[in-house]
mmCIF file of the N, C-alpha and C atoms, coordinates in Angstrom:
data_MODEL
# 
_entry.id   MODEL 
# 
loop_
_atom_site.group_PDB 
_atom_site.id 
_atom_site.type_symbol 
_atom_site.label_atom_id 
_atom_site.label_alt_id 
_atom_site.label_comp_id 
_atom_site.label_asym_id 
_atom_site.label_entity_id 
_atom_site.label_seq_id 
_atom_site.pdbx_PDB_ins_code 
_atom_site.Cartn_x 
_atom_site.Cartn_y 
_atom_site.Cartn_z 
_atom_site.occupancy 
_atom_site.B_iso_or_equiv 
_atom_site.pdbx_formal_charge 
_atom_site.auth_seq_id 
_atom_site.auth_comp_id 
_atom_site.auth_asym_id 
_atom_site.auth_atom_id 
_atom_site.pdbx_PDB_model_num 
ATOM 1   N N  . UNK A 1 1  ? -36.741 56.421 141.432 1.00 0.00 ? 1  UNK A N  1 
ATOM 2   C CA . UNK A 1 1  ? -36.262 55.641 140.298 1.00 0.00 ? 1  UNK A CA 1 
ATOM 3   C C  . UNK A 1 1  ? -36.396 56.496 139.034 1.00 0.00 ? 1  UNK A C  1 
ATOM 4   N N  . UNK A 1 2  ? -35.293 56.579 138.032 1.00 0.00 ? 2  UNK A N  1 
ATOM 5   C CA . UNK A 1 2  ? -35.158 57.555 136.859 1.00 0.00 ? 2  UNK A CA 1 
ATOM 6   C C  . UNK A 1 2  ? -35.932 56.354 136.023 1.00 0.00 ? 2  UNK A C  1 
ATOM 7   N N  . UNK A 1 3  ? -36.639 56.909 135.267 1.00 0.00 ? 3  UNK A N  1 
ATOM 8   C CA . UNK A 1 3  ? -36.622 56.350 133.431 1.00 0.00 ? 3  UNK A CA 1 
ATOM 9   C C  . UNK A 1 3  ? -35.543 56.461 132.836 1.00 0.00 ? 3  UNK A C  1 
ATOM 10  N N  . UNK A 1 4  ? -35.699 55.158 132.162 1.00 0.00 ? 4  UNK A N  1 
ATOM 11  C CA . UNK A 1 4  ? -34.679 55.298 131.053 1.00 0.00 ? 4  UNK A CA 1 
ATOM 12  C C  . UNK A 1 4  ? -35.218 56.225 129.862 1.00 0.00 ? 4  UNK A C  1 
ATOM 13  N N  . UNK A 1 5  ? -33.875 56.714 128.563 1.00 0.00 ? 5  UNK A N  1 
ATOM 14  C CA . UNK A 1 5  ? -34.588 57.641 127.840 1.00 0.00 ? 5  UNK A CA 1 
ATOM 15  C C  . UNK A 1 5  ? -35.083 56.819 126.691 1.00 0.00 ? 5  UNK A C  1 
ATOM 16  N N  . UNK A 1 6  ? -35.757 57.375 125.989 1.00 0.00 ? 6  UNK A N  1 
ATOM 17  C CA . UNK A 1 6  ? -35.648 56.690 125.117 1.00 0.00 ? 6  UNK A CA 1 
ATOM 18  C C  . UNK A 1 6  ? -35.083 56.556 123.859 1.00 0.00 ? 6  UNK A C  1 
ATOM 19  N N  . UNK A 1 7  ? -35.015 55.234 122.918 1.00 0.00 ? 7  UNK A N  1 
ATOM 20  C CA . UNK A 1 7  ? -33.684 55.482 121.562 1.00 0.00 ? 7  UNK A CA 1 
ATOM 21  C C  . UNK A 1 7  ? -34.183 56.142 120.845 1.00 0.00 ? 7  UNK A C  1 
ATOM 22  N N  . UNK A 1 8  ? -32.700 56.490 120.218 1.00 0.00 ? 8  UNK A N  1 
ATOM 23  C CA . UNK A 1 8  ? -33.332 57.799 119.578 1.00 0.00 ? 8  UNK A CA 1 
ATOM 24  C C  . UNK A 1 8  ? -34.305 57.373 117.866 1.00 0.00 ? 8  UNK A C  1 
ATOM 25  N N  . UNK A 1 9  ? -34.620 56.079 117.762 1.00 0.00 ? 9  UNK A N  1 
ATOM 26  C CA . UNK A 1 9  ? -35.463 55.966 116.900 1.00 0.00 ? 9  UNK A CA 1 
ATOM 27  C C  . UNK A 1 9  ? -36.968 56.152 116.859 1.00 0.00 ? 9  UNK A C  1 
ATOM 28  N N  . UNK A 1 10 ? -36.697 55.846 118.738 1.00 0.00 ? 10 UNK A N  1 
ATOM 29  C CA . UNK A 1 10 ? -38.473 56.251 119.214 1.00 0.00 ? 10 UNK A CA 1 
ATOM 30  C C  . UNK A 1 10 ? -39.033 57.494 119.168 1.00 0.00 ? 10 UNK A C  1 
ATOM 31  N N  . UNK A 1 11 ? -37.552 58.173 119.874 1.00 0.00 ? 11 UNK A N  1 
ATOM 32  C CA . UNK A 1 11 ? -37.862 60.095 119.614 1.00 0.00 ? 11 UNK A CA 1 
ATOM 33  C C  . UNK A 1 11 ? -38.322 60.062 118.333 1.00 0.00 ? 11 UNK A C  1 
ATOM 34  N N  . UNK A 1 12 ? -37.597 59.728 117.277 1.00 0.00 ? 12 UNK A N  1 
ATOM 35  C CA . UNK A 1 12 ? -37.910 60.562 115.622 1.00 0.00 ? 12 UNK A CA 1 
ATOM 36  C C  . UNK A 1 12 ? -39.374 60.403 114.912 1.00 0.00 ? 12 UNK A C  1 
ATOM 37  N N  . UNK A 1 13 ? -39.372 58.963 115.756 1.00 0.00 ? 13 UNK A N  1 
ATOM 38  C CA . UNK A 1 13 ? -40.634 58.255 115.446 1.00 0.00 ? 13 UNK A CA 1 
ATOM 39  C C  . UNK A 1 13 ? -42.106 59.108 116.021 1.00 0.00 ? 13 UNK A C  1 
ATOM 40  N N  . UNK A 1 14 ? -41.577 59.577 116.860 1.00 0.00 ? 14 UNK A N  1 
ATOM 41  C CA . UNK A 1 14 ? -42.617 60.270 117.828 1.00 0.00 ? 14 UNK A CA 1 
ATOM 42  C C  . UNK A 1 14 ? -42.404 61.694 117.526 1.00 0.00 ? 14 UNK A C  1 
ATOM 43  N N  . UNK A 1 15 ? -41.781 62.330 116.820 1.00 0.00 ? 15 UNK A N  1 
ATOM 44  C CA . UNK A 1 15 ? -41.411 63.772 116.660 1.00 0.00 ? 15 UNK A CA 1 
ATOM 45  C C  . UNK A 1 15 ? -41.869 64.092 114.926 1.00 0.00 ? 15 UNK A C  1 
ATOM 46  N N  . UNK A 1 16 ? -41.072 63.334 114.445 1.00 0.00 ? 16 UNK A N  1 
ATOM 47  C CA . UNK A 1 16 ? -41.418 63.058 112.709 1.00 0.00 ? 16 UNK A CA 1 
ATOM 48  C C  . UNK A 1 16 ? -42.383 62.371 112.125 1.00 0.00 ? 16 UNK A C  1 
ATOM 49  N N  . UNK A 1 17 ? -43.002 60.803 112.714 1.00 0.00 ? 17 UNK A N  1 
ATOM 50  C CA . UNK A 1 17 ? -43.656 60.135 112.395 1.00 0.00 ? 17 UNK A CA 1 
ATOM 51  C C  . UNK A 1 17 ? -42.864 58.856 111.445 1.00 0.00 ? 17 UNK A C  1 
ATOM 52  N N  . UNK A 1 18 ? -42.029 59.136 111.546 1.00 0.00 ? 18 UNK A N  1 
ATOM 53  C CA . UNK A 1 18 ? -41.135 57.974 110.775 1.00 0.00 ? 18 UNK A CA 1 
ATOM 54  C C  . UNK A 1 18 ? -40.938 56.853 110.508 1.00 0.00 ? 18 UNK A C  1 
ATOM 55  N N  . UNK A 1 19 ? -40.893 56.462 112.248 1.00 0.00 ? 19 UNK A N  1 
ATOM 56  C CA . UNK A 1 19 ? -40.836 54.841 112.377 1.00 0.00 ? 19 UNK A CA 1 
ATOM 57  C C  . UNK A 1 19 ? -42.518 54.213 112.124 1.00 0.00 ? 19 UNK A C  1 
ATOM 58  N N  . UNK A 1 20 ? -41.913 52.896 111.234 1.00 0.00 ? 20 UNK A N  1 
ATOM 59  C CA . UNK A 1 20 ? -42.962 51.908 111.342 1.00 0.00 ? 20 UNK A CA 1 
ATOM 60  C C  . UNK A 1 20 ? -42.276 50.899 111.023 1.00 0.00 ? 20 UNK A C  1 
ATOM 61  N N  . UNK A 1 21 ? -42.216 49.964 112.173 1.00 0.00 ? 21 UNK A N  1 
ATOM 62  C CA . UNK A 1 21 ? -41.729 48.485 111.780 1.00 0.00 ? 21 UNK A CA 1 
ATOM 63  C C  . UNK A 1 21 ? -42.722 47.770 111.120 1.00 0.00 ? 21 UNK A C  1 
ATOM 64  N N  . UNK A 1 22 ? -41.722 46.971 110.474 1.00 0.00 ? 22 UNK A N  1 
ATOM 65  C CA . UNK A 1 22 ? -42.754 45.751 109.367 1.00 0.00 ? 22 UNK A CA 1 
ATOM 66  C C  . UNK A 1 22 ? -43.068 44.523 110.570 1.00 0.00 ? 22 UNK A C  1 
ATOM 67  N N  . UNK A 1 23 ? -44.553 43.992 110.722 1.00 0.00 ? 23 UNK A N  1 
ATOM 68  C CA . UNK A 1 23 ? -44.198 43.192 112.036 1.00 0.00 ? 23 UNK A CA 1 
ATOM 69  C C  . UNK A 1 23 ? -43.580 41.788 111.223 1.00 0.00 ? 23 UNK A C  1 
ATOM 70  N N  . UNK A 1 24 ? -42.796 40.942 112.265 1.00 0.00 ? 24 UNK A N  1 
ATOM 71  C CA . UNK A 1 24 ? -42.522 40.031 111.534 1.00 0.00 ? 24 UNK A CA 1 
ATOM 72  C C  . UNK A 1 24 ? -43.702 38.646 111.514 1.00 0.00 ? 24 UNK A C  1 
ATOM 73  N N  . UNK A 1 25 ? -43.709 38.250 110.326 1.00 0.00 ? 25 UNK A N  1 
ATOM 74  C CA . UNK A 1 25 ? -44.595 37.278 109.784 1.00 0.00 ? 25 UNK A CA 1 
ATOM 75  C C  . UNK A 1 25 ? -44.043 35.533 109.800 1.00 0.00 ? 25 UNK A C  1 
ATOM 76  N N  . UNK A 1 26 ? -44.770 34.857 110.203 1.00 0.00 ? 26 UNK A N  1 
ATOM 77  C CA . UNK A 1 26 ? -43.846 33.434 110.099 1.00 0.00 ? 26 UNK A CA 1 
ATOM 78  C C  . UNK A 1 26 ? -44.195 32.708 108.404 1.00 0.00 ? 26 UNK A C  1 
ATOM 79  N N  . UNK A 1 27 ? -43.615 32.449 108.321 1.00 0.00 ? 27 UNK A N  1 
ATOM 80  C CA . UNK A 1 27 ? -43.280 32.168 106.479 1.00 0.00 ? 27 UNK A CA 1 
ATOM 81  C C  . UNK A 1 27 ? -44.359 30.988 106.446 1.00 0.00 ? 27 UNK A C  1 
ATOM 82  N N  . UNK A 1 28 ? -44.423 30.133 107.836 1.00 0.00 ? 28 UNK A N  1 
ATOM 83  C CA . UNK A 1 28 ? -45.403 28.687 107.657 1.00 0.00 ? 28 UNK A CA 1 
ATOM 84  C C  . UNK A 1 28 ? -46.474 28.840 107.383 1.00 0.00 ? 28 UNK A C  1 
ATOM 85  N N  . UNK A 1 29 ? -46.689 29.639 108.845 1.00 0.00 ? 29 UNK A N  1 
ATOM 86  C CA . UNK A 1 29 ? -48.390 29.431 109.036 1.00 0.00 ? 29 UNK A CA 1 
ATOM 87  C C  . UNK A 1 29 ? -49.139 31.207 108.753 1.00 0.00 ? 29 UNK A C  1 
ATOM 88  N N  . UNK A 1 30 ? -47.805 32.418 108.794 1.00 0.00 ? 30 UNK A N  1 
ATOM 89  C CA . UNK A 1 30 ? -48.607 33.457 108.285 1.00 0.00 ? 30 UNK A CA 1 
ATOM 90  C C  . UNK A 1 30 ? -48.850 34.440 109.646 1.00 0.00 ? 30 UNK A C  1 
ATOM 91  N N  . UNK A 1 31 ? -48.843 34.113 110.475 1.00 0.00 ? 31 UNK A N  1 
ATOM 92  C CA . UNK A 1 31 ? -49.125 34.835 111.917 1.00 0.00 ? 31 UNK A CA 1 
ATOM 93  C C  . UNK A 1 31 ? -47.985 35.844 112.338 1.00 0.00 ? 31 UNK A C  1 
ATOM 94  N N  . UNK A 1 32 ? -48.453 37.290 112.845 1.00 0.00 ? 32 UNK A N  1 
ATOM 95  C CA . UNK A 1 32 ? -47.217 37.946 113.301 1.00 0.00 ? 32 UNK A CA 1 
ATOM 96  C C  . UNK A 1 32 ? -46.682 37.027 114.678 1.00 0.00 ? 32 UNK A C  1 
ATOM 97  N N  . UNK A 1 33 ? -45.301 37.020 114.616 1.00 0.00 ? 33 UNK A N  1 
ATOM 98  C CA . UNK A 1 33 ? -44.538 36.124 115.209 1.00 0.00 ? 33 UNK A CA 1 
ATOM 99  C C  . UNK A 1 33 ? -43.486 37.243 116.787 1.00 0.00 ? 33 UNK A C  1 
ATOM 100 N N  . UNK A 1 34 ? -42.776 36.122 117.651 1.00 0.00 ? 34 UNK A N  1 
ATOM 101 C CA . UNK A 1 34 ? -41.987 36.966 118.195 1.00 0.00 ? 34 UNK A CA 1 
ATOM 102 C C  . UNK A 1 34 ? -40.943 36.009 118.297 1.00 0.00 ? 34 UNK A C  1 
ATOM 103 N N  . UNK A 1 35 ? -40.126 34.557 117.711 1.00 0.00 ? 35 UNK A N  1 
ATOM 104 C CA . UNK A 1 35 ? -40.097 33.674 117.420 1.00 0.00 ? 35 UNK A CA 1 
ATOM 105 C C  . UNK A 1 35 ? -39.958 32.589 116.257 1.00 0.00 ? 35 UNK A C  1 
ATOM 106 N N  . UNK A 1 36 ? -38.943 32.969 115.199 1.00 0.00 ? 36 UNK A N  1 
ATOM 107 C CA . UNK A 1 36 ? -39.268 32.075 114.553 1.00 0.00 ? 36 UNK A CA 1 
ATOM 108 C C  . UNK A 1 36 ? -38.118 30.566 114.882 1.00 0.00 ? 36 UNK A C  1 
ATOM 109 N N  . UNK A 1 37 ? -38.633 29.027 114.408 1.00 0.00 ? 37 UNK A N  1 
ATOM 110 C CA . UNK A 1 37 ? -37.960 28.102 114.556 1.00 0.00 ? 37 UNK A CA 1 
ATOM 111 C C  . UNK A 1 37 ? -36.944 27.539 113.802 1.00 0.00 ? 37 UNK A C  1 
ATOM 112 N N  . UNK A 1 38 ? -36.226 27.162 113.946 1.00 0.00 ? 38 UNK A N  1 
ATOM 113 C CA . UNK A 1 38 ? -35.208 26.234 112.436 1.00 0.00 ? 38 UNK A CA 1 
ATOM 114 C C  . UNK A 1 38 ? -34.628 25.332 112.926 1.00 0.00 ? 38 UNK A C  1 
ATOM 115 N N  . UNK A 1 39 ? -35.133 24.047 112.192 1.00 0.00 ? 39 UNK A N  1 
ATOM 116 C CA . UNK A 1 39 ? -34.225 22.616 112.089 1.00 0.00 ? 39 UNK A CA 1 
ATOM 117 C C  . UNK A 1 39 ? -32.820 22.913 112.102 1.00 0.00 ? 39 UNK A C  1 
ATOM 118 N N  . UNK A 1 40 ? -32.196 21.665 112.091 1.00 0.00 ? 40 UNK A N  1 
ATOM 119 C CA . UNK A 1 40 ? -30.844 21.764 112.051 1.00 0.00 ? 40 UNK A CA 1 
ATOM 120 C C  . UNK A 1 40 ? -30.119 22.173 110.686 1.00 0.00 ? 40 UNK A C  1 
ATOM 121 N N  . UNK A 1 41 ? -30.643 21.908 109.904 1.00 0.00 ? 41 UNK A N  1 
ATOM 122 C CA . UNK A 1 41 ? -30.139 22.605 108.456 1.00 0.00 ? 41 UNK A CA 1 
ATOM 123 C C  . UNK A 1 41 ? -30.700 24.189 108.364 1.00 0.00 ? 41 UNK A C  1 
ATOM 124 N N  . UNK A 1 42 ? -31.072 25.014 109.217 1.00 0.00 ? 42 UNK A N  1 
ATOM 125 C CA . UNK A 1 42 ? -31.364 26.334 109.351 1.00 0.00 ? 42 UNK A CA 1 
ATOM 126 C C  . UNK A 1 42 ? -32.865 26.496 108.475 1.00 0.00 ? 42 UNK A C  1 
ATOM 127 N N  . UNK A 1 43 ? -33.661 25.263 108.032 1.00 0.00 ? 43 UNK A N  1 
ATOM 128 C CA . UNK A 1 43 ? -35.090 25.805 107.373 1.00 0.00 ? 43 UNK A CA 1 
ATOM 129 C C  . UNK A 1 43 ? -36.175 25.887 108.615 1.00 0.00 ? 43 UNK A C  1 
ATOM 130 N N  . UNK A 1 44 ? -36.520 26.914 108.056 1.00 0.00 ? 44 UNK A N  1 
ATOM 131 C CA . UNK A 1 44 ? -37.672 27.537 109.291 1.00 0.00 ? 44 UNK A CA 1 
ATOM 132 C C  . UNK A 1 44 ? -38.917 26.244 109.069 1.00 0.00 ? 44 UNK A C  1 
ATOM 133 N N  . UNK A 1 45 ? -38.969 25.932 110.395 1.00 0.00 ? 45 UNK A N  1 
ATOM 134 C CA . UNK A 1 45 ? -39.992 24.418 110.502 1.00 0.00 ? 45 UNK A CA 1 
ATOM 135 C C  . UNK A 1 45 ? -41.465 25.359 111.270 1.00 0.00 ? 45 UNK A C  1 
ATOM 136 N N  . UNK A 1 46 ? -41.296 26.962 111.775 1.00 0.00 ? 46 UNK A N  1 
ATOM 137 C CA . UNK A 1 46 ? -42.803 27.208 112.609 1.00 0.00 ? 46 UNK A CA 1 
ATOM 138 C C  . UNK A 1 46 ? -42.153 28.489 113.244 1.00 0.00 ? 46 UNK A C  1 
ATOM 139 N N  . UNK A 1 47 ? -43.326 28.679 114.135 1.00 0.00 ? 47 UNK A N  1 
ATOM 140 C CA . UNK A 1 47 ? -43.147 30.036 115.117 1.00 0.00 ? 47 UNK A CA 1 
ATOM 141 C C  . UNK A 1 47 ? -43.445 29.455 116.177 1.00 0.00 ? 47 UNK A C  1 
ATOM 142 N N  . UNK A 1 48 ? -43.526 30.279 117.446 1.00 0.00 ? 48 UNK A N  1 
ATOM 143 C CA . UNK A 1 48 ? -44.337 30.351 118.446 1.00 0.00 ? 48 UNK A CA 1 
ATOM 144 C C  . UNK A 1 48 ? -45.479 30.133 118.657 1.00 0.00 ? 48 UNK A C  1 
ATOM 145 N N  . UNK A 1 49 ? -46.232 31.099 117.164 1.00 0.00 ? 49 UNK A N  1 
ATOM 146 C CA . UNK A 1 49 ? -47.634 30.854 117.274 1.00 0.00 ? 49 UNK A CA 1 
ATOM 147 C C  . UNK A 1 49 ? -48.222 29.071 116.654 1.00 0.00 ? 49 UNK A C  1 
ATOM 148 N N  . UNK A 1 50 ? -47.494 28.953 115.878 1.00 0.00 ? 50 UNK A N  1 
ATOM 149 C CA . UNK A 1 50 ? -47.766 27.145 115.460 1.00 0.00 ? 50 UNK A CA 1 
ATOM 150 C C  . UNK A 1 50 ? -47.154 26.258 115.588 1.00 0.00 ? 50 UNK A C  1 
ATOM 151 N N  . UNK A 1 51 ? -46.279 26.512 116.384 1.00 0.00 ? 51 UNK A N  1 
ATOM 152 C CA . UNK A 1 51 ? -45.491 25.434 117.096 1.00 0.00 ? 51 UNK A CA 1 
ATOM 153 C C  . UNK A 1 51 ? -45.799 25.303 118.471 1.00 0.00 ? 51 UNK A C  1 
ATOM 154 N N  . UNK A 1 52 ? -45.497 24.004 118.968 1.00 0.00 ? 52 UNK A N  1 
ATOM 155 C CA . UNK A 1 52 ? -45.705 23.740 120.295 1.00 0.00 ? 52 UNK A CA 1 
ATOM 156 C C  . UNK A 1 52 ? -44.486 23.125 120.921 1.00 0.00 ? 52 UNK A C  1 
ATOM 157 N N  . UNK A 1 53 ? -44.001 23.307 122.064 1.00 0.00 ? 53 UNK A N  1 
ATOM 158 C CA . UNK A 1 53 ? -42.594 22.774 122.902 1.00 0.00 ? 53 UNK A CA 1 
ATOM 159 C C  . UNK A 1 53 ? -43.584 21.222 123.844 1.00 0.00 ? 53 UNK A C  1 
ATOM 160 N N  . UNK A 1 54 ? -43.118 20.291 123.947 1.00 0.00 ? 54 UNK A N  1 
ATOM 161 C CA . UNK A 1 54 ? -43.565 18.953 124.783 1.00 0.00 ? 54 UNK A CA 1 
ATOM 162 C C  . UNK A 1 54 ? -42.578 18.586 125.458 1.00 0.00 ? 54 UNK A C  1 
ATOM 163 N N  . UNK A 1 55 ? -42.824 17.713 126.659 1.00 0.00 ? 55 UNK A N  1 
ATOM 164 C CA . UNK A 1 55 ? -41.758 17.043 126.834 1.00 0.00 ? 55 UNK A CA 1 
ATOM 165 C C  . UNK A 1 55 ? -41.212 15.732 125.671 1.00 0.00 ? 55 UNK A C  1 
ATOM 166 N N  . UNK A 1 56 ? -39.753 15.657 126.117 1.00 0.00 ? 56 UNK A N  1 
ATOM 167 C CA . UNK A 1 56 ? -39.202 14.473 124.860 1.00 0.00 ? 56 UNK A CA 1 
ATOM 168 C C  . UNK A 1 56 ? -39.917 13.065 125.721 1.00 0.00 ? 56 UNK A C  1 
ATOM 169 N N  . UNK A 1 57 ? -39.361 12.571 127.043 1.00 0.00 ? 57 UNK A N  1 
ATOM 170 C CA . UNK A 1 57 ? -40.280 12.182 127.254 1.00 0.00 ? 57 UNK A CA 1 
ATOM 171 C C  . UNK A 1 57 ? -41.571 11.382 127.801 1.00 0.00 ? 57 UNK A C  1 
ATOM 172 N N  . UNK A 1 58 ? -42.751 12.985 127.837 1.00 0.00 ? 58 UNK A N  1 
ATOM 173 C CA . UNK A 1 58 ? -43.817 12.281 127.740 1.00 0.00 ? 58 UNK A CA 1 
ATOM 174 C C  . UNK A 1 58 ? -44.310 11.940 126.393 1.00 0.00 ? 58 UNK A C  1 
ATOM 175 N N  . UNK A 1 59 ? -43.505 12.675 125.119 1.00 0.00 ? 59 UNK A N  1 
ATOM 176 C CA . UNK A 1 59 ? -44.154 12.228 123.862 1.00 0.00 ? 59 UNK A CA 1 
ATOM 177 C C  . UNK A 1 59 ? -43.411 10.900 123.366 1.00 0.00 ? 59 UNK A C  1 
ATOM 178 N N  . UNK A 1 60 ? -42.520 10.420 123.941 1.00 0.00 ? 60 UNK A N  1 
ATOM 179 C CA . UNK A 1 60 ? -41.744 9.652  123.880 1.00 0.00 ? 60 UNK A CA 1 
ATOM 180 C C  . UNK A 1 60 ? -42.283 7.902  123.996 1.00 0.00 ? 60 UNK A C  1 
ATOM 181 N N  . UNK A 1 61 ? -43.298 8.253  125.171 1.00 0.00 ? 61 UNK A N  1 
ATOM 182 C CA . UNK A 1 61 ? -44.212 7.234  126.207 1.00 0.00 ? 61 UNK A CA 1 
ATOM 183 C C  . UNK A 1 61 ? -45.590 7.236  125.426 1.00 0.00 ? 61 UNK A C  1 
ATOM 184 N N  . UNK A 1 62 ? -46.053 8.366  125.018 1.00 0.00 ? 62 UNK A N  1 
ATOM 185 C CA . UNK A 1 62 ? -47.100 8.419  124.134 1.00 0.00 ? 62 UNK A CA 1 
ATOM 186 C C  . UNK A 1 62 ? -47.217 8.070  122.589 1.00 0.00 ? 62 UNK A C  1 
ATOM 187 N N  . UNK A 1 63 ? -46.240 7.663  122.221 1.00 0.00 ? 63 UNK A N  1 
ATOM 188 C CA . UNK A 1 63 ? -45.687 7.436  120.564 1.00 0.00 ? 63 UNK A CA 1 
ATOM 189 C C  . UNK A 1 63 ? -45.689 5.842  121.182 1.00 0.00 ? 63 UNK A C  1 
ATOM 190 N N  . UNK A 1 64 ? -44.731 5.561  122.347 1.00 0.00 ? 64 UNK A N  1 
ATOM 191 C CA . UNK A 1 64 ? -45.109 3.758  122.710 1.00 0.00 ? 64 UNK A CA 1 
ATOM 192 C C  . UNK A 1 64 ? -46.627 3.366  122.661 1.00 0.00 ? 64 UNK A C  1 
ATOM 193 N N  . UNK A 1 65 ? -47.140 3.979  123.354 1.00 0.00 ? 65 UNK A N  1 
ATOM 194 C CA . UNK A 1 65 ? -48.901 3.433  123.158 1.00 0.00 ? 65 UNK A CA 1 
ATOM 195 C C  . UNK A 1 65 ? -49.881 3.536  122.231 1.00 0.00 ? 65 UNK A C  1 
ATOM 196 N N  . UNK A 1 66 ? -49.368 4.298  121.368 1.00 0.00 ? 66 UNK A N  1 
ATOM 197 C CA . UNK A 1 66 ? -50.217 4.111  120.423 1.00 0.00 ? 66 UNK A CA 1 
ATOM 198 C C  . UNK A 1 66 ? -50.359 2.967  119.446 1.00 0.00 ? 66 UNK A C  1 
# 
């Protein structure tokens, strides 16, 4: 099995010292992110890191009992 090569931003990065990505930050809660969320009007509501996915529902059944 070959390797792939690598892009050529990694070479320069690794030859020059060049590259440094900015990591990305979630605007909410502040955490580097891989993930960010947006409502339907496109405003960022969270990330990955402070957001959570549920079922619709079991939270659905759990909003009844309370």
């Amino acid at each position: 099995m070959t390797a792939l090569p690598d892009a050529d931003y990694i070479r320069d990065a690794e030859q020059n010292g060049i590259y440094s990505p900015d990591p990305v930050k979630c605007p909410v809660c502040g955490k580097r992110c891989e993930e960010i969320y947006l409502d339907i009007t496109r405003e960022v509501v969270g990330c990955n890191c402070c957001m959570k996915a549920v079922d619709a529902y079991e939270w659905f059944e759990n909003m009844k009992e309370e």
